[in-house]
Structures are given as C-alpha cells and as structure tokens.
N, C-alpha and C positions, 0 to 999 in steps of 0.2 A: 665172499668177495675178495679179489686179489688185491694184496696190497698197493700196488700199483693208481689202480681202481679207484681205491678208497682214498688215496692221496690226489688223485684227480678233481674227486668230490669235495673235496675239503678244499681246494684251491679254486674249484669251482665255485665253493658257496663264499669264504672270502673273496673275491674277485666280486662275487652280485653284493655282498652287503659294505664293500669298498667303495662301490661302483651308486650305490644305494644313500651313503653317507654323504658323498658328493655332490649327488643330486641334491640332496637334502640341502647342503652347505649351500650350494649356488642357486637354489630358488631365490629369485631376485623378491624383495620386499616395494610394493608401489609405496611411493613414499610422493606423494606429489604434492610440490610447491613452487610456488614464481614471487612471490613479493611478500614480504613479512616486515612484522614491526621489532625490535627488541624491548622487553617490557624492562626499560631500566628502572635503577636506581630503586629497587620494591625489596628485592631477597637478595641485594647483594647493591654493596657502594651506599649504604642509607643506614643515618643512624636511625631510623624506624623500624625497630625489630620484634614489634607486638601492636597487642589493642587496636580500638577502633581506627585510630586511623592508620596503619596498613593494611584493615578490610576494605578501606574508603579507598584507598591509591589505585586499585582495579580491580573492575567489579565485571559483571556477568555485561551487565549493560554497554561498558568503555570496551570491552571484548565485540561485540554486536558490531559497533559504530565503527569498529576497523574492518568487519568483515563488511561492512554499509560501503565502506571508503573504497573498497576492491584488495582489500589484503587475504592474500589465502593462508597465511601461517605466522605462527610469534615466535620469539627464540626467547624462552624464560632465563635469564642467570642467575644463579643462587647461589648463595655463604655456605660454605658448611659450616661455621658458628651459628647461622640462622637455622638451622636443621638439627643440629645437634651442641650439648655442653661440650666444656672443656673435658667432662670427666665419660662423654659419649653417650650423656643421655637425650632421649629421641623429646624434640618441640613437635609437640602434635597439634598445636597450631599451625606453625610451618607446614608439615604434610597434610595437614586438610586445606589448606589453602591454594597448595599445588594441585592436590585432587579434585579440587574444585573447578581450577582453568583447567584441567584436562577434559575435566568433562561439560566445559562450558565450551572448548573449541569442538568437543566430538559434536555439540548440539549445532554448532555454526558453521560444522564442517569442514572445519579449521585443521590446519598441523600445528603440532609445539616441538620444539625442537629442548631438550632439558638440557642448560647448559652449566656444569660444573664451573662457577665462573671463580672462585677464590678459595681457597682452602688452608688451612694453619700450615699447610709446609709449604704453600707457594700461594702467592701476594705477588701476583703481577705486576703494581704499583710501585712494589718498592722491593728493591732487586737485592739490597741487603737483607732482607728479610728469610728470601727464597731458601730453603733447607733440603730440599726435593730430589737436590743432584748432589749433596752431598755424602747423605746416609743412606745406607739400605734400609733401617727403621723407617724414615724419612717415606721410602720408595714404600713400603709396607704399606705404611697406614693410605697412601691413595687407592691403595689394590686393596684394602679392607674396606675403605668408604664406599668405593665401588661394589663391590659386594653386599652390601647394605642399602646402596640406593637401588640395585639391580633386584633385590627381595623387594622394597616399597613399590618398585614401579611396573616390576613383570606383567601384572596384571590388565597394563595400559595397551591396546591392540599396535601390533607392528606398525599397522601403514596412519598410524594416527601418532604415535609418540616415538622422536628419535633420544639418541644420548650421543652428548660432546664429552666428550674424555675432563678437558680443561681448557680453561679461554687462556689466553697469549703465553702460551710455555716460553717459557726464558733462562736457554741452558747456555752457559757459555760456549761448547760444544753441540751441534748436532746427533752426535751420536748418542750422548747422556739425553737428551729427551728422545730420542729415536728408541733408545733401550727402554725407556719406562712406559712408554705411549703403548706399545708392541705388548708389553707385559701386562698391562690395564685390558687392553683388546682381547689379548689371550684369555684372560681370565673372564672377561665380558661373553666371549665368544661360547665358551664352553657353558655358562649358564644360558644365553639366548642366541640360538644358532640362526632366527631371521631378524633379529632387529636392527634396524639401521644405527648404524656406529660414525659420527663425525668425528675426524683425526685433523687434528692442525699442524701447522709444521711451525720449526720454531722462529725466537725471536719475535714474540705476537704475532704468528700469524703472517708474518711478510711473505709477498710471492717473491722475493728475491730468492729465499730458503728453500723453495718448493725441490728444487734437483737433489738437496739433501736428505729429503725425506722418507722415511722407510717407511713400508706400507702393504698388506696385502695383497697382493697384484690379482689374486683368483676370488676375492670376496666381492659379489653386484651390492651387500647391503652397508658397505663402506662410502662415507662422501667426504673429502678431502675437504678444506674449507681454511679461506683466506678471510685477512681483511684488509681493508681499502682506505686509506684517510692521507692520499697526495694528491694536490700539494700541501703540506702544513699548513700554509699562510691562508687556504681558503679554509679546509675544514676545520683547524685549529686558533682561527684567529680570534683572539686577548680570551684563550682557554685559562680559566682563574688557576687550573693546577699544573699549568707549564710555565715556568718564570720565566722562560727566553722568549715566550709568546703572549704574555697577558697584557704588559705594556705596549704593543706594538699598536702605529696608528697611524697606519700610510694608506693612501688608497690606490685598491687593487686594478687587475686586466682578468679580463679570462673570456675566450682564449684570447693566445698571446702573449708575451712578457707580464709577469705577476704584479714585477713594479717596474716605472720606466726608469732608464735611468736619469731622466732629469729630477725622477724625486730621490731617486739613492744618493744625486750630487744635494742633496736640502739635510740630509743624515749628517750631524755633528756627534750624537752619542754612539762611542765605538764601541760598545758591547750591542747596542741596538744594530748598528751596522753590521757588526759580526754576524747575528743571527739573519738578518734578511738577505746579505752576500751569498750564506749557508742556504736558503731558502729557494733564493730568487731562479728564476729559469723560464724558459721559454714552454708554457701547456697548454696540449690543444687533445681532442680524440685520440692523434694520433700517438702525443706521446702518454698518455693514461693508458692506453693498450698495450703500449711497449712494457711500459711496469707492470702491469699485468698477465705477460705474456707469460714468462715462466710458470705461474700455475696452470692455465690454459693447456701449455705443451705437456706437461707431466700425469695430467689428467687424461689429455687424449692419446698421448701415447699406451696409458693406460688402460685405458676404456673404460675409466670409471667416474662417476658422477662429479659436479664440482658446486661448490658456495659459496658466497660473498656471507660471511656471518656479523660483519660490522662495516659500515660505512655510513659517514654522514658530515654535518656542517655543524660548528657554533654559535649558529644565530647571531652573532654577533656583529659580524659585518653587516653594515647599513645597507648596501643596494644588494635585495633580496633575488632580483630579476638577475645578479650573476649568480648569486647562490645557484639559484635554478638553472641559469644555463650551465653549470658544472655538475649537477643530479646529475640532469637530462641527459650527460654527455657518457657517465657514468651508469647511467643507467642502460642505455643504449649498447653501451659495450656491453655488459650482463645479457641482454634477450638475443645479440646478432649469436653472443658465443653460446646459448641456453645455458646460462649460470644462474640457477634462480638467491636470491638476494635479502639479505633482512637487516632493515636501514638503523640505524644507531641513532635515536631514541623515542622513547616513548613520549615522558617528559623531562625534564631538566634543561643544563644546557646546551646537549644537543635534540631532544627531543621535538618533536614538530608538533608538541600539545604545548599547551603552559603549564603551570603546577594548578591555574582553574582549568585543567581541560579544555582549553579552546586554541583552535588550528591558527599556529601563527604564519602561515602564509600559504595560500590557496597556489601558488606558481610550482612552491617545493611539493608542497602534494600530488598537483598536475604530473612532475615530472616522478613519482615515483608510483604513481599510479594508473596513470594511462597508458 
C-alpha cells in the first residue's frame, strides 16, 4: 500500500472514531423533571448527623406522599462532613441512606438531583470561612471529593440520578468559580460521559451572574441552574438567620408596592428603615421575569436546559393567600419558560411540612402543584 494511501486510512479511521467520540459526547441524557421538593435540613444545615432520628426525618413513605402531592423529582443536599471525617473516612450510614432515596425515587419514579450543598473549603453561609478561591490545595480537595462521590454514585442510571457541582458558589470574581466549576466538570466528565451535570453560576446562584458564566456550550447533559428568593421581604420575612430581616414587622402588598408608604412614614427605627428602603419596590409578574430574565436568555441562547434549584417563602408572614399569590406568580413564570423547579423546603422554616410532617397550607401547595 502506498504511503499516501495509508495516511488516508489513518485520517480516515481518526476522522470515524473523532466523529464516533462526539457522538457519544452529545447523546442527550432524558433527565425529566417539572416540580420537585428540596429535602432540607437532613444531610446538610442540621445538627442531626446519625441514629434514629435522621432515619425518621425521611422515610420511603414521606417520599411516596410527595410523589401523591404531584412532585416528579427532590433535590437532596449534603455535608461532606456528613459523608465523610475530617480525617476522610467514608459514614456508611450516610451512603446507605443516600442509596436508599435513590432507590426509593427509582420505585416512585422519581428524579434526585444529588446536591453538593457545603463542603470544608466552602460554607456558603459564612463567606469568611470560604478557602476554595484561595488555594489550589483548597481547589484540590473539591476535584477529589468529586471523584469519590462520582465512584459511590456511578452505579445510579443517568436519567434517574443528576450531580450539582456545589450550591451558591461565592467567588468574589466570576472567573475564580468559573475556573474551578470547569475543572470539577472536566474531571466529572471524563469519568461519566452521559450524566447529567448541574453548574450554577456565582454569587448563590443569582440570575444577575448568569452572562458571567462559563459553561459548556456543545454538552445536551449540562443544566444551568439558578435560584430565586425576590423579593426578600416576602420570601425572607423575620428569617431567624438574617438579622436585617428577623425583626421586621410591617405588613405587606403583592402584587404592587411591598410596603405602602403611608406605613414606611410609621418607621422611627433607622436601621429598620434602612433595611425596608433597601427592600421596598414595586413586584408584580412582570418585574419577577425581569430578574429572571438573564438566566432565561443565556440558556436559550444556548440551547441548553435550565432550573430553578431553590425557591420559596418563610412561612412567616401571616396572610398565607399572598404567600400563594407570589408561588403562583413564580411558578407560572417557570412552566410559560419550561424551567422545571425544586421549591425550598421540605421542612423547617421554609419548608411547606412542619417538623410533625403536616402541610402548612393547602393554597402554597395548590400553587406549586397544579
């Protein structure tokens, strides 16, 4: 065979197994979901980190009753202190309890979305804490973790189990969680080439961030994912871990001005003032789209999938029938754009159970499930 020839064939067969890779790459994973719960406060935010009662906190049964409700998927959050020591040894409590709801939703026909929700280099909560943007050791150890939950979980079928990188990155730069998120992926990617991968963008998650965001553009098994909690004053209001919101106690509008200003002129405490000025504003459909339009556009420009991963109310405020009409309104904007959505919480204090499991109010439900 003439050289020539032979160099044909060799660019030939590179060329099919290029062309072959690709394929492989962009076989799209079904991953289908429309409304989901977040099981808070269980493997992550809870000092309940064993024994019976974190078996009691959710069970095969309280799984069942969300699927009864009309929810098709849950977004699980985990510690990795709850998963693992300080010194990296594996809580096999922990992972049988994971493996359990997975295979509690495959029985229900459910999706779980597994969400790295805190990790010893990055603490959401508390921004001094964060170490993740400043060391490369730092960068390390999330790109080893991942590699160790990516062994525990392989086993879980694609269009039934996704993985979220990490919940609300908080880089002071864009490009610092833009560079480590890319690097987790990468390395995710090369162990499971169809699994669905959620990437957030930073700053928690704000759709303000979303044009900053760097992201795969040729991957279908990628879904971008936001979260949603404006205005403050309705889903955060007297949140016990926000001190410029816990005291607050003005009654609200929605839609329409939040607070009138006949009660803003009743405000004598100026630090309370300060925070409700900061707050106050005019919300209706129209402007909850606006704020959410940046992930919308980044998405469809893209043509890649999109998620609401957090949103919800404090139960706190007395008239429940606004709470509801501000789901509703939020919800609505999710199904016209097909953003399917998974509401913030299970139980606690945004949760729509109680800590007895029972539904605190039939109108919030309505609006997240009908």
């Amino acid at each position: 065979m003439k050289k020539s020839n032979i160099i044909c064939c060799l660019v030939f067969l590179l060329t099919a197994l290029s062309a072959g890779s690709r394929a492989q790459t962009a076989a799209r994973t079904e991953f289908k979901i429309e409304k989901g719960v977040n099981i808070s406060a269980w493997l992550s935010q809870t000092g309940i980190t064993g024994g019976q009662a974190r078996l009691d906190y959710f069970t095969q049964k309280d799984l069942n009753e969300l699927a009864a409700l009309g929810f098709d998927h849950i977004r699980l959050p985990f510690n990795e202190n709850q998963l693992y020591t300080k010194d990296g040894e594996r809580n096999a409590e922990t992972f049988t309890i994971i493996d359990n709801v997975v295979n509690w939703c495959k029985a229900a026909n459910m999706r779980i979305i597994l969400d790295c929700h805190q990790t010893t280099v990055h603490d959401f909560s508390k921004y001094s804490s964060i170490t993740l943007f400043k060391s490369p050791e730092a960068q390390d150890s999330l790109v080893a973790l991942w590699v160790k939950l990516a062994t525990e979980f392989k086993k879980y079928p694609n269009d039934l189990a996704a993985y979220e990188i990490l919940n609300e990155p908080n880089a002071k730069e864009a490009d610092s969680w833009n560079r480590v998120q890319m690097r987790v992926y990468k390395t995710l990617r090369k162990l499971e080439p169809s699994r669905i991968i959620l990437m957030g963008s930073n700053k928690a998650n704000r759709t303000s961030t979303f044009p900053e965001l760097e992201f795969p553009k040729n991957d279908p098994n990628v879904i971008l994912s936001f979260h949603f909690y404006y205005p403050y004053l309705i889903s955060h209001y007297k949140a016990s871990f926000l001190k410029s919101l816990a005291d607050i106690d003005v009654p609200l509008n929605y839609p329409g001005q939040l607070i009138s200003d006949s009660v803003m002129k009743t405000i004598t405490d100026e630090d309370i003032l300060k925070t409700l000025e900061k707050n106050n504003g005019v919300y209706n459909t129209q402007k909850l789209l606006e704020i959410i339009q940046p992930a919308i556009d980044v998405a469809k420009k893209a043509g890649i999938r999109l998620h609401c991963g957090e949103f919800g109310v404090n139960f706190k405020y007395a008239d429940r029938q606004l709470l509801a009409r501000y789901l509703q309104d939020v919800v609505n904007i999710f199904k016209e754009n097909k953003i399917p959505y998974t509401y913030w919480g299970y139980r606690k204090e945004f949760g729509i159970f109680t800590d007895g499991k029972k539904l605190k109010d039939q109108g919030v439900l309505d609006a997240l499930t009908k």
